[in-house]
C-alpha positions as a Markdown table, in Angstrom:
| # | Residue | x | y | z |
|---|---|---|---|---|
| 1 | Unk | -6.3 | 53.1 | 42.8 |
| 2 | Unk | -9.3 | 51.7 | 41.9 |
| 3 | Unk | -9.5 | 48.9 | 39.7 |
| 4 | Unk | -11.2 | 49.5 | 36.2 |
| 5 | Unk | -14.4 | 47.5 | 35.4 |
| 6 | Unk | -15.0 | 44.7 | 32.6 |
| 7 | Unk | -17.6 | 42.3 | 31.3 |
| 8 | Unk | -17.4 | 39.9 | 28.7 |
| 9 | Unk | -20.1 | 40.2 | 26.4 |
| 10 | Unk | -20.7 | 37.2 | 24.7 |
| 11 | Unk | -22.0 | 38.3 | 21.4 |
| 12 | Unk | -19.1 | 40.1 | 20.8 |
| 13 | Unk | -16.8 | 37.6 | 21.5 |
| 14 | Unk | -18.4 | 35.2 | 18.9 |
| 15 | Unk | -17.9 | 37.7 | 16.4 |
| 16 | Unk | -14.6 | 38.7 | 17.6 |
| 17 | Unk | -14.0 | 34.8 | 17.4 |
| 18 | Unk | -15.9 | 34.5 | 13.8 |
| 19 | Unk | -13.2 | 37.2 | 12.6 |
| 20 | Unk | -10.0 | 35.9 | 14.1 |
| 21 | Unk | -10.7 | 32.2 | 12.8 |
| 22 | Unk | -11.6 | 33.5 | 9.1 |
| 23 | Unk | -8.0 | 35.1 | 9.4 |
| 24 | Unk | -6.3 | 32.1 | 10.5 |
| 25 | Unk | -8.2 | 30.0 | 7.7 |
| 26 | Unk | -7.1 | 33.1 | 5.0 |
| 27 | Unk | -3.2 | 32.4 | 6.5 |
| 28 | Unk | -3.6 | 28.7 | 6.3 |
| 29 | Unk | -5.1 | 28.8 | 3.0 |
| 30 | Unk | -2.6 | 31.1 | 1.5 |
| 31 | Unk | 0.3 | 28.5 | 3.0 |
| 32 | Unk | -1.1 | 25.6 | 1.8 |
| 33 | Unk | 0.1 | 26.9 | -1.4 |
| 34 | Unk | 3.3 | 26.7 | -0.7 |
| 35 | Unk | 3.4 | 23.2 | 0.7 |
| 36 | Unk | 3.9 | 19.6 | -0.7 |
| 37 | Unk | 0.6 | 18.4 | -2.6 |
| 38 | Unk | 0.8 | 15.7 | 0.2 |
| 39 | Unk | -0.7 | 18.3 | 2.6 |
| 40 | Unk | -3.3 | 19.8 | 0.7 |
| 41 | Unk | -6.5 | 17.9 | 1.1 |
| 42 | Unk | -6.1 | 17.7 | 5.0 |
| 43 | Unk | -5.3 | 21.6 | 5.0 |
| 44 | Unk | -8.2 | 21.9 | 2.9 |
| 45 | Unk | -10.6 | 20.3 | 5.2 |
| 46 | Unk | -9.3 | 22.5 | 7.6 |
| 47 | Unk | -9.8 | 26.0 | 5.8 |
| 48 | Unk | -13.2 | 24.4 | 5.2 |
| 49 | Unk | -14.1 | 23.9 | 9.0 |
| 50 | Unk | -12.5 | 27.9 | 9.5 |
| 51 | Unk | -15.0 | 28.7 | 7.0 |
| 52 | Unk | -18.0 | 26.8 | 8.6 |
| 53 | Unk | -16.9 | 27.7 | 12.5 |
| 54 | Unk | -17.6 | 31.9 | 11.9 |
| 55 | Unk | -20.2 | 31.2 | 10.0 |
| 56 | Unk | -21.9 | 28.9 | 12.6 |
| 57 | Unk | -21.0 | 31.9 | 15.0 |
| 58 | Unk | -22.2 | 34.4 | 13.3 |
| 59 | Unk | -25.8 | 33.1 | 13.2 |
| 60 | Unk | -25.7 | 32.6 | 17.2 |
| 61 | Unk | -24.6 | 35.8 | 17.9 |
| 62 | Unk | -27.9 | 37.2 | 16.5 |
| 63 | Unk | -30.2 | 35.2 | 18.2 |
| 64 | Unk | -33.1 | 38.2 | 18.8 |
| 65 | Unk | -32.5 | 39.0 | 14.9 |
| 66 | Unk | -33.1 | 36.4 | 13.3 |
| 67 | Unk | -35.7 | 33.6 | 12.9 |
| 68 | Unk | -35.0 | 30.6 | 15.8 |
| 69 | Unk | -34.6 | 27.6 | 13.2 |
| 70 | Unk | -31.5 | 30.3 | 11.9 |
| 71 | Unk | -30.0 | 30.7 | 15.1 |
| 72 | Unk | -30.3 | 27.1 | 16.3 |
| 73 | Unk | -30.8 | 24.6 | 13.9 |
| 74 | Unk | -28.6 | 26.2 | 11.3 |
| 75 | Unk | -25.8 | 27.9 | 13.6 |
| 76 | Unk | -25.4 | 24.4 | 15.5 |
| 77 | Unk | -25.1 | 22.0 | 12.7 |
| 78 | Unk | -22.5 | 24.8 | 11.0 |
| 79 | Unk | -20.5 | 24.4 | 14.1 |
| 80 | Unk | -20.8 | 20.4 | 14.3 |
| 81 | Unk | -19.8 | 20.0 | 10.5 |
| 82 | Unk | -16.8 | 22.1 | 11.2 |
| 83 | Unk | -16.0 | 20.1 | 14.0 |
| 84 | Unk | -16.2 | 17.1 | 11.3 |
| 85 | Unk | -14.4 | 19.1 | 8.8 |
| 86 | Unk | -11.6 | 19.8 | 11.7 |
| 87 | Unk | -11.3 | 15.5 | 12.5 |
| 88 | Unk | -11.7 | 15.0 | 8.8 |
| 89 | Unk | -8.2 | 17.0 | 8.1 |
| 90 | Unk | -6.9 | 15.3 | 11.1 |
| 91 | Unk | -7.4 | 11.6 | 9.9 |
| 92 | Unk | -6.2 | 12.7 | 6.3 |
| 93 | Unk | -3.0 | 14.3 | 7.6 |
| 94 | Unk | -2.1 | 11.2 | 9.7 |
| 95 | Unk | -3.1 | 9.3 | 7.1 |
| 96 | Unk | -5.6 | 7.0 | 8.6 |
| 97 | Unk | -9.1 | 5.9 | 7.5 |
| 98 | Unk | -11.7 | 8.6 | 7.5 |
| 99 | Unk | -14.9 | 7.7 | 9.4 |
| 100 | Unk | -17.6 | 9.5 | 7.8 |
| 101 | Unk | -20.3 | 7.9 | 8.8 |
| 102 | Unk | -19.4 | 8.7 | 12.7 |
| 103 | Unk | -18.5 | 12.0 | 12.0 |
| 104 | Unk | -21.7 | 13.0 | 10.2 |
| 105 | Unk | -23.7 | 10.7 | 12.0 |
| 106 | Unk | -22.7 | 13.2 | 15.2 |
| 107 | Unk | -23.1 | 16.3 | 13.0 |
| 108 | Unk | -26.7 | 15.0 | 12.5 |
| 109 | Unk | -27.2 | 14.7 | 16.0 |
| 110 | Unk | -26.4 | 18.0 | 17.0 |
| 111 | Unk | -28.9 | 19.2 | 14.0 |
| 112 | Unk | -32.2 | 16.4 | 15.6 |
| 113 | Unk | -30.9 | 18.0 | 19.0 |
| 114 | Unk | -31.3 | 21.4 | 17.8 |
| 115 | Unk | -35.0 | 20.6 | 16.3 |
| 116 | Unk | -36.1 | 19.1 | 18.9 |
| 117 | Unk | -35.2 | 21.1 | 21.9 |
| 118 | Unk | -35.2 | 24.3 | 19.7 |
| 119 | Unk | -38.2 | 24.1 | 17.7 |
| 120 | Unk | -40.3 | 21.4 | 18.8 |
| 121 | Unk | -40.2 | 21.3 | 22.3 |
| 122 | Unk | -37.8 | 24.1 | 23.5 |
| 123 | Unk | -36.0 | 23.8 | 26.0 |
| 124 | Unk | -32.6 | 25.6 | 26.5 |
| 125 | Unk | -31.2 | 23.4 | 29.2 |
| 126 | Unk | -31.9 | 19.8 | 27.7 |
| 127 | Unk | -30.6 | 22.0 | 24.6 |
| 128 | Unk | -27.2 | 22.9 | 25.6 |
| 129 | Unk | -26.9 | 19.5 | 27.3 |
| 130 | Unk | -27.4 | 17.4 | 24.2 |
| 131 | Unk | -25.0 | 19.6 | 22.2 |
| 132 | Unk | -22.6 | 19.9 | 24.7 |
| 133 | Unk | -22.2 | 15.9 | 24.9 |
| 134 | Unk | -22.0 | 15.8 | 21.1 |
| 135 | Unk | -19.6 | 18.9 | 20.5 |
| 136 | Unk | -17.7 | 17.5 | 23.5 |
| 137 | Unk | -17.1 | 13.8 | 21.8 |
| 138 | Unk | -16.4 | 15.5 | 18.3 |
| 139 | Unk | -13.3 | 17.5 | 20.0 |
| 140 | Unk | -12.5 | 14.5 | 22.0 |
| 141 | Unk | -12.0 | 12.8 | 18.5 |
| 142 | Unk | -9.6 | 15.2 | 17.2 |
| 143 | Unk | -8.3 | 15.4 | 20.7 |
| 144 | Unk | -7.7 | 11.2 | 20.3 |
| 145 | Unk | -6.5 | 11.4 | 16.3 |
| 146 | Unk | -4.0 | 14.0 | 17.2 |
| 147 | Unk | -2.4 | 12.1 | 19.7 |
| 148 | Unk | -2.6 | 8.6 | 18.5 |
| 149 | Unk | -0.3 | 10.4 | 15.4 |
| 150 | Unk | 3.1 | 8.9 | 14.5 |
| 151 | Unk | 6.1 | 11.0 | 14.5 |
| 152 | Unk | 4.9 | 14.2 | 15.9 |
| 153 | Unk | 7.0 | 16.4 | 18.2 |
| 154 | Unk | 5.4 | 16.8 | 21.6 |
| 155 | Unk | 5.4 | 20.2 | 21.9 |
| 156 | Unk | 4.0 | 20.5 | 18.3 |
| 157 | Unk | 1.6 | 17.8 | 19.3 |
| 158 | Unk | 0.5 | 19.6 | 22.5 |
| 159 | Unk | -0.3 | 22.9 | 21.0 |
| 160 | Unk | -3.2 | 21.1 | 18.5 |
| 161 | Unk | -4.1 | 18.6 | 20.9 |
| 162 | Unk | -4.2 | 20.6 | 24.2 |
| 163 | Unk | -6.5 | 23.7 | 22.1 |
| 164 | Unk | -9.0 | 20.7 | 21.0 |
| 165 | Unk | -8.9 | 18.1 | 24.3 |
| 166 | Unk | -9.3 | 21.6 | 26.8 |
| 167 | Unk | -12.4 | 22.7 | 24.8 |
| 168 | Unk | -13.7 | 18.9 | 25.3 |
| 169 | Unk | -13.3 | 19.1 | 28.9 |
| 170 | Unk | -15.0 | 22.2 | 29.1 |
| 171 | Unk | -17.9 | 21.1 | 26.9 |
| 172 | Unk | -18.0 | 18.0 | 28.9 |
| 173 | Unk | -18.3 | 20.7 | 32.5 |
| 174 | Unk | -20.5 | 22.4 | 31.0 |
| 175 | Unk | -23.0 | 19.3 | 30.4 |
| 176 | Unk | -22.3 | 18.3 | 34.0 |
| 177 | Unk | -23.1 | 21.2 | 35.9 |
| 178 | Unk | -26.4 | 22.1 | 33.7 |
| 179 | Unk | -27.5 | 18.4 | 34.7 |
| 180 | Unk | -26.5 | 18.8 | 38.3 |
| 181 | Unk | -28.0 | 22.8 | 38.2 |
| 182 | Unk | -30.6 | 22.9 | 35.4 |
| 183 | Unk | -31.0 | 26.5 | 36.4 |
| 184 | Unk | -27.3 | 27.4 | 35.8 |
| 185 | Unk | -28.5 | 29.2 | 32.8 |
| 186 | Unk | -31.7 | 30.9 | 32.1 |
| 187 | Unk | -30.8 | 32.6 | 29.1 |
| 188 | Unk | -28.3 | 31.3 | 26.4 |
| 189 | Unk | -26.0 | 34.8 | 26.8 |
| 190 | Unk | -26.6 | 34.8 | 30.4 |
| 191 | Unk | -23.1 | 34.9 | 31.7 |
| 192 | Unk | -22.0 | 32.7 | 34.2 |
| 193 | Unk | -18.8 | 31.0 | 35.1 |
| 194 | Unk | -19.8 | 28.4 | 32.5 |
| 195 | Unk | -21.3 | 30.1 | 30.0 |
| 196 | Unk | -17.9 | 32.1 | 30.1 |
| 197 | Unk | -15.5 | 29.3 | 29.8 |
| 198 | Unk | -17.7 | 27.8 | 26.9 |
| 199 | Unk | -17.9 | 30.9 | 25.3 |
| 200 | Unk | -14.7 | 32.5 | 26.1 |
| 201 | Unk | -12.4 | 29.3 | 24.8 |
| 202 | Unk | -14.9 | 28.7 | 22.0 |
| 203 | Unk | -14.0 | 32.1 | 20.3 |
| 204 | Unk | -10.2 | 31.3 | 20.9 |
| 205 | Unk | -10.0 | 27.3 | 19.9 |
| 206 | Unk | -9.9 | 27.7 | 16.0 |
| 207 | Unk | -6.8 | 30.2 | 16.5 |
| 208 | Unk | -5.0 | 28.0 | 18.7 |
| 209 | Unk | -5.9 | 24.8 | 17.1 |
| 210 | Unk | -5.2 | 26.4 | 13.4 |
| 211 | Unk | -2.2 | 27.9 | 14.3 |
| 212 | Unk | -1.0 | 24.0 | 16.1 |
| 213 | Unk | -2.6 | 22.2 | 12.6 |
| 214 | Unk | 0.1 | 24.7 | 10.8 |
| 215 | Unk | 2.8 | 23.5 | 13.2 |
| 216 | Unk | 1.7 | 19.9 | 12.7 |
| 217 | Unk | 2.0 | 20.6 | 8.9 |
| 218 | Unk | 5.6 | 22.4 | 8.8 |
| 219 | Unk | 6.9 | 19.8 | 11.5 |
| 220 | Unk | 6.1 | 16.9 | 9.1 |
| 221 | Unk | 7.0 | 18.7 | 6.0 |
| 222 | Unk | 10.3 | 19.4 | 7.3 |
| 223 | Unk | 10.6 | 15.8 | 8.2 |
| 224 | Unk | 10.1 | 14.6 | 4.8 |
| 225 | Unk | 12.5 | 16.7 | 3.7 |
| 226 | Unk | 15.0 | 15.3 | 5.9 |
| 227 | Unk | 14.0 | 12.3 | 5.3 |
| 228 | Unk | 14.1 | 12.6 | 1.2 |
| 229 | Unk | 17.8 | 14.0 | 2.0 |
| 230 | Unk | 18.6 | 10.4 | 3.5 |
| 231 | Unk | 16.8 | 8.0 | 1.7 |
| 232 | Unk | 16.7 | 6.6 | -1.9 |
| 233 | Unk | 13.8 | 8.1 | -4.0 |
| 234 | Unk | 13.4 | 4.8 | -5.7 |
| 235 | Unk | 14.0 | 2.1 | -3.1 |
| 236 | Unk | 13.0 | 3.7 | 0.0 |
| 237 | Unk | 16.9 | 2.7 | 1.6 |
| 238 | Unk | 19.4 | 4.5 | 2.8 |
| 239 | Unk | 21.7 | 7.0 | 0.0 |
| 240 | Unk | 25.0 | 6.6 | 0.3 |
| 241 | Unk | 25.6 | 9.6 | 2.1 |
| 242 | Unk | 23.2 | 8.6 | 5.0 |
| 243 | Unk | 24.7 | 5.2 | 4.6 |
| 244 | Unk | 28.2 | 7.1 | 5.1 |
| 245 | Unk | 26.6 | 8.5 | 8.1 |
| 246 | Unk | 25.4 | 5.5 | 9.9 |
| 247 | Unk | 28.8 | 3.5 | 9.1 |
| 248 | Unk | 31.1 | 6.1 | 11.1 |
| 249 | Unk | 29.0 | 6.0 | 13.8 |
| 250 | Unk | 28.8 | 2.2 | 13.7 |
| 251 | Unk | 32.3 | 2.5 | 14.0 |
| 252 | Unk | 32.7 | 4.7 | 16.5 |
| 253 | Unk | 30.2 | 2.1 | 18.3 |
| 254 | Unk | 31.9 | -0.9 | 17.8 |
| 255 | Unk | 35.1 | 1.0 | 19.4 |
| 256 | Unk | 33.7 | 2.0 | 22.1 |
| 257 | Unk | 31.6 | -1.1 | 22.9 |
| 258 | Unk | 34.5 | -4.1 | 21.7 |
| 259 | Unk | 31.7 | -5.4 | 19.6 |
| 260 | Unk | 32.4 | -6.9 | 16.1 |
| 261 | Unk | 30.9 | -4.6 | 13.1 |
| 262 | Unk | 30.5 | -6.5 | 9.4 |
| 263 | Unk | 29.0 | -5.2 | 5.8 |
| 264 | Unk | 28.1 | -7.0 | 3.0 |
| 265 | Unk | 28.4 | -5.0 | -0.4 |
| 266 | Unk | 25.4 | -6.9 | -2.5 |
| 267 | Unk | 25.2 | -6.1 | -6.1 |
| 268 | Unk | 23.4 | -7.6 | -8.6 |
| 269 | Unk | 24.4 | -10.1 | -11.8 |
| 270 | Unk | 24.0 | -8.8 | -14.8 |
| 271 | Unk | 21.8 | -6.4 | -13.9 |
| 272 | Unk | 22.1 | -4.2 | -17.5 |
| 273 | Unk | 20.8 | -7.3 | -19.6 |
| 274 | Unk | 17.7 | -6.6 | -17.4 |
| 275 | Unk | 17.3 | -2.9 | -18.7 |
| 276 | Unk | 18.4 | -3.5 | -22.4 |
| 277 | Unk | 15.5 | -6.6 | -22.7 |
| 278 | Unk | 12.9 | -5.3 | -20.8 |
| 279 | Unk | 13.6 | -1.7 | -20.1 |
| 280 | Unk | 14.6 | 0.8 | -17.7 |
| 281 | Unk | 10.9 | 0.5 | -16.1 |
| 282 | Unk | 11.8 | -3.6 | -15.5 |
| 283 | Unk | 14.5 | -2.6 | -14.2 |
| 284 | Unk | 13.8 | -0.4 | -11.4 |
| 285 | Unk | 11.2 | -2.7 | -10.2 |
| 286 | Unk | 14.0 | -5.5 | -10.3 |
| 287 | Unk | 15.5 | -2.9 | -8.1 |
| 288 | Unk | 12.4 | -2.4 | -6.1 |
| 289 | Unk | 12.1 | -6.3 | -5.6 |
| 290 | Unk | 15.8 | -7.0 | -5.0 |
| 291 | Unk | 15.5 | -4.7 | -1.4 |
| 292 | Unk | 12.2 | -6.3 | -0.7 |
| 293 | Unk | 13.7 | -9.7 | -0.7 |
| 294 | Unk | 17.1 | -8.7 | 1.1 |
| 295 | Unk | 14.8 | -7.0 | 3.9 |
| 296 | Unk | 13.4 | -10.2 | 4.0 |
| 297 | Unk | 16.8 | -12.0 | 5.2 |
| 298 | Unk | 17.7 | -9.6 | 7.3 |
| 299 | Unk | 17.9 | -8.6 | 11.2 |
| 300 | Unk | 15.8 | -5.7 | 13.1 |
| 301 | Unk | 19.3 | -3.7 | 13.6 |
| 302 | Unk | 20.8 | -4.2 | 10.6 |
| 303 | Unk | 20.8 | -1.1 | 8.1 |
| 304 | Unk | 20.1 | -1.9 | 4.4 |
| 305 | Unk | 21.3 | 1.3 | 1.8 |
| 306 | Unk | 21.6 | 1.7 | -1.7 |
| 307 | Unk | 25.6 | 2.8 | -2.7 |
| 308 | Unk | 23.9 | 3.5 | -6.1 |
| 309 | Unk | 23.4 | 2.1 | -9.5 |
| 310 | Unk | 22.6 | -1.7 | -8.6 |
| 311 | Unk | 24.7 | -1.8 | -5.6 |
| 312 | Unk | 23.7 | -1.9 | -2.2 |
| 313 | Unk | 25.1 | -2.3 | 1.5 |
| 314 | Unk | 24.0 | -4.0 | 4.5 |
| 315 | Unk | 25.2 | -2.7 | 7.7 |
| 316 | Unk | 25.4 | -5.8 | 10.7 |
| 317 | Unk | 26.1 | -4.5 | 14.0 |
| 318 | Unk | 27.5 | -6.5 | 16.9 |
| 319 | Unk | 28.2 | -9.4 | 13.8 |
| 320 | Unk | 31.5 | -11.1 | 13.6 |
| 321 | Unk | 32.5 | -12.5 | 10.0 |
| 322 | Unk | 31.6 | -15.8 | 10.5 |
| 323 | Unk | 27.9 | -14.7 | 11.2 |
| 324 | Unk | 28.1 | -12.1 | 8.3 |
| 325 | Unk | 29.2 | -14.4 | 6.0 |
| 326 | Unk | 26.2 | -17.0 | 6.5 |
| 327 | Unk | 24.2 | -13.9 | 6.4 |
| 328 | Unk | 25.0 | -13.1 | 3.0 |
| 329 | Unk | 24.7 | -16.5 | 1.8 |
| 330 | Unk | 20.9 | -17.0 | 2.8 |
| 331 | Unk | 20.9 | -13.4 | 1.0 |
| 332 | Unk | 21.7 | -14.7 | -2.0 |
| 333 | Unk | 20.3 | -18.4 | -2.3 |
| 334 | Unk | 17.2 | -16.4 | -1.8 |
| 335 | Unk | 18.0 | -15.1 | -5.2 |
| 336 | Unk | 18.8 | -17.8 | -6.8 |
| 337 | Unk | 16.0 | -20.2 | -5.4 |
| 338 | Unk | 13.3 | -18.0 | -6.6 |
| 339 | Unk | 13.1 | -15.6 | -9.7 |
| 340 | Unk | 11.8 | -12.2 | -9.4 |
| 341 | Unk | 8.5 | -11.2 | -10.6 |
| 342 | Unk | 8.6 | -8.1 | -12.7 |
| 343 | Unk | 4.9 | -7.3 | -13.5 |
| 344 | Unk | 4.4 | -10.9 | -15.1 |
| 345 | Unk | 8.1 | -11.6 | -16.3 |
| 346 | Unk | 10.2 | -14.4 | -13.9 |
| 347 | Unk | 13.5 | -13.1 | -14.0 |
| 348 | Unk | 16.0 | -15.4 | -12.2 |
| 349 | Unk | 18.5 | -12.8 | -11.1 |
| 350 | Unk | 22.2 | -13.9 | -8.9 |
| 351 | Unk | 23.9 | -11.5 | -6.8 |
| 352 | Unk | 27.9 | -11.1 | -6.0 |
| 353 | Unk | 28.8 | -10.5 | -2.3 |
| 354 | Unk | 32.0 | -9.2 | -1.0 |
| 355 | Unk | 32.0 | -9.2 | 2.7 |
| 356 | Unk | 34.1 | -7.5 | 5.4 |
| 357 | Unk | 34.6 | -7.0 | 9.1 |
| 358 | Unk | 36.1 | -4.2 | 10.9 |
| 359 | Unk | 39.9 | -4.3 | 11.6 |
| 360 | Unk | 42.0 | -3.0 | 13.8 |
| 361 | Unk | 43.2 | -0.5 | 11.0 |
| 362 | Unk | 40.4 | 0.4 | 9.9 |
| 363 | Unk | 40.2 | 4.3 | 11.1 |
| 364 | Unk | 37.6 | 5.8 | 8.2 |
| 365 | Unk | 34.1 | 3.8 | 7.3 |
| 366 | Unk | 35.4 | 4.5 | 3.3 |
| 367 | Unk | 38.1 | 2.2 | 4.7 |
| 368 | Unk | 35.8 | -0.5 | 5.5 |
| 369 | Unk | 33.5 | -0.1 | 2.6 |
| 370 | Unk | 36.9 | -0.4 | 0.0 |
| 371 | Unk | 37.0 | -3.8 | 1.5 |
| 372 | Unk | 33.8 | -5.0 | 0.8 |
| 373 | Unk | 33.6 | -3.7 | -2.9 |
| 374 | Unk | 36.8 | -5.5 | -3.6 |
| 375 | Unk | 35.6 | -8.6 | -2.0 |
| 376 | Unk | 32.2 | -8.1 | -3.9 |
| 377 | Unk | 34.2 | -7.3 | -7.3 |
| 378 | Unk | 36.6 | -10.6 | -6.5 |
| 379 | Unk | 33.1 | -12.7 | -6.2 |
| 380 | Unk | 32.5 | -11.5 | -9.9 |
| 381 | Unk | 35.5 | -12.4 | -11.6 |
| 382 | Unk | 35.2 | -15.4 | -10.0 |
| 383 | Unk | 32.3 | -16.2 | -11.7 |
| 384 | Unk | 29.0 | -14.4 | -9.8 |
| 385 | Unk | 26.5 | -16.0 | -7.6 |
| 386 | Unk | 29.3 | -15.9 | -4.9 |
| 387 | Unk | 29.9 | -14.5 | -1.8 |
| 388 | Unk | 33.2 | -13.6 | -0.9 |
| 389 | Unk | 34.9 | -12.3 | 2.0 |
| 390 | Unk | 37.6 | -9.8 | 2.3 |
| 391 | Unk | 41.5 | -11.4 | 2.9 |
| 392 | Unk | 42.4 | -8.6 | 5.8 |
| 393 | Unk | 38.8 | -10.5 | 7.3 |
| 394 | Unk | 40.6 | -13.6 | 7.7 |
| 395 | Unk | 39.5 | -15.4 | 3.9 |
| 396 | Unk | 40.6 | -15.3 | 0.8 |
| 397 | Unk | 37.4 | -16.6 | -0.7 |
| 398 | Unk | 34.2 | -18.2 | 0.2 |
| 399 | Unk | 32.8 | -19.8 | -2.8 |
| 400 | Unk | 28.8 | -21.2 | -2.4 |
């Protein structure tokens, strides 16, 4: 049976690439919609780039049709400033610095390339090499920002960043063998192996790369919301549930292990005259200021939550109460050493800590926790700006 002929005809597979990318841009548009406001201005630079790419493909495709400085100059520096557009997202979803200057500093290289080899003194080979070099460090950027990202799946990370660092390569081949073989191409449609790979993943790399950029977006989205589900909205600590969480398997680890586990239950003096003289506003920053300084005591592995209210919980693995409890009192002479500032107001502000170690009966974390809120409560009634340690810890009290 004989096998059926085909040739790939390269101004049809811009155009057939100029259609598909405007669709992706149209889906990406319509789902930027419907995510958080977080998202938006990288997913706009992005639908902006789907909208420059076609267009930019468009005008090559009709190379014999229309004027030259149409079909180069114009339909190259399209495809650069969607290549900027494309990093520009990037950057802005990974929230890093946007370079502008680089990026449309190599945009307006690709437009003196185009002049200059295009109108000036044509020539298609010195042409193609220039803008192959240029394209090829553009994708190469969002190649690099893609995978320098934090907290990005792999997979999600290799369907973006594969799409943009495999059409780098190929730009990159494609500048090696015209300089090795200036003759390679005659014609800018002529089609040869190279012409086809340049062509061929051109026309596909805004698909793959818009359909990884919606991947990039959902997989982050979804961790925020996990994320928001675990942490305090206004402290940026631990809920209680997550704290819940994290104490049975702290448990579970200290069991397992034979290590000592300790908590501290931290709450602070007073804290209501705070809201009734300077409001509720004071008073969530005194919030706000109260974790930064308690971070600021505070071990790499131990886990700081917030039990709610003006209440919060420190976590200390592989701590025995001895440990814990000198812990707690650097936690609060760090209090009352040095007043809070809220927005110009000095506040001095005290904290009551009740501490308390894992026992041998202890089977539930609620167990533990019980402990160290009636160790924290004894600390009040006996007169605040104490830390106090649990009895079944081996104390009765620990006053400063």
């Amino acid at each position: 049976m004989p096998f059926v002929e085909w040739s790939f005809d390269i101004r049809s597979g811009l155009l057939v690439g100029a259609f598909l990318t405007l669709l992706t841009g149209a889906v990406l548009a319509v789902v930027a919609r419907a995510m958080p406001a977080i998202f938006r201005p990288a997913m706009n630079w992005w639908v902006a780039a789907t909208l420059l790419q076609p267009a930019g493909f468009v005008l090559l495709s009709q190379r014999d049709a229309l004027p030259a400085w149409v079909t180069i100059v114009v339909a190259n520096a399209l495809i650069a400033a969607a290549f900027a557009a494309y990093a520009m997202a990037l950057r802005r979803f990974h929230r890093l610095t946007v370079p502008h200057g680089l990026l449309w500093g190599m945009v307006a290289a690709a437009v003196a390339v185009s002049i200059w080899f295009g109108l000036v003194q044509p020539d298609l080979t010195h042409r193609l090499i220039a803008i192959s070099i240029v394209l090829a460090a553009m994708l190469g950027y969002c190649a690099w920002t893609i995978y320098r990202g934090p907290d990005v799946r792999s997979l999600v990370r290799h369907v973006a960043g594969g799409a943009f660092l495999l059409a780098a390569v190929i730009m990159a081949y494609r500048a090696l063998v015209l300089t090795w073989d200036p003759g390679q191409v005659s014609a800018v449609f002529q089609l040869t192996h190279v012409q086809l790979l340049t062509y061929g993943v051109g026309s596909v790399l805004p698909v793959v790369a818009t359909v990884g950029f919606l991947l990039l977006c959902t997989d982050r989205s979804q961790r925020e919301l996990e994320r928001a589900a675990r942490m305090d909205y206004l402290t940026d600590v631990y809920n209680r549930r997550a704290i819940e969480e994290l104490g049975t398997r702290a448990i579970a680890s200290a069991r397992r292990h034979g290590t000592p586990l300790a908590l501290q239950v931290v709450d602070i003096d007073h804290f209501k005259h705070i809201n009734d003289e300077l409001g509720h506003a004071a008073g969530d920053l005194a919030l706000v200021r109260a974790v930064e300084r308690i971070r600021e005591c505070l071990r790499t592995e131990d886990i700081l939550g917030r039990l709610g209210g003006e209440e919060f919980i420190v976590l200390m693995p592989n701590t025995d109460g001895d440990s814990a409890v000198a812990a707690a009192e650097r936690i609060r002479e760090a209090f009352s050493q040095r007043p809070l500032d809220l927005r110009g107001e000095r506040r001095k502000v005290t904290l009551s800590i009740g501490v308390a170690v894992l026992a041998p009966a202890d089977r539930l974390f609620s167990q533990l926790l019980q402990r160290g809120d009636r160790a924290m409560y004894a600390a009040k009634h006996a007169g605040r700006d104490l830390v106090m340690a649990d009895a079944m810890s081996g104390w009765d009290s620990l006053p400063d």
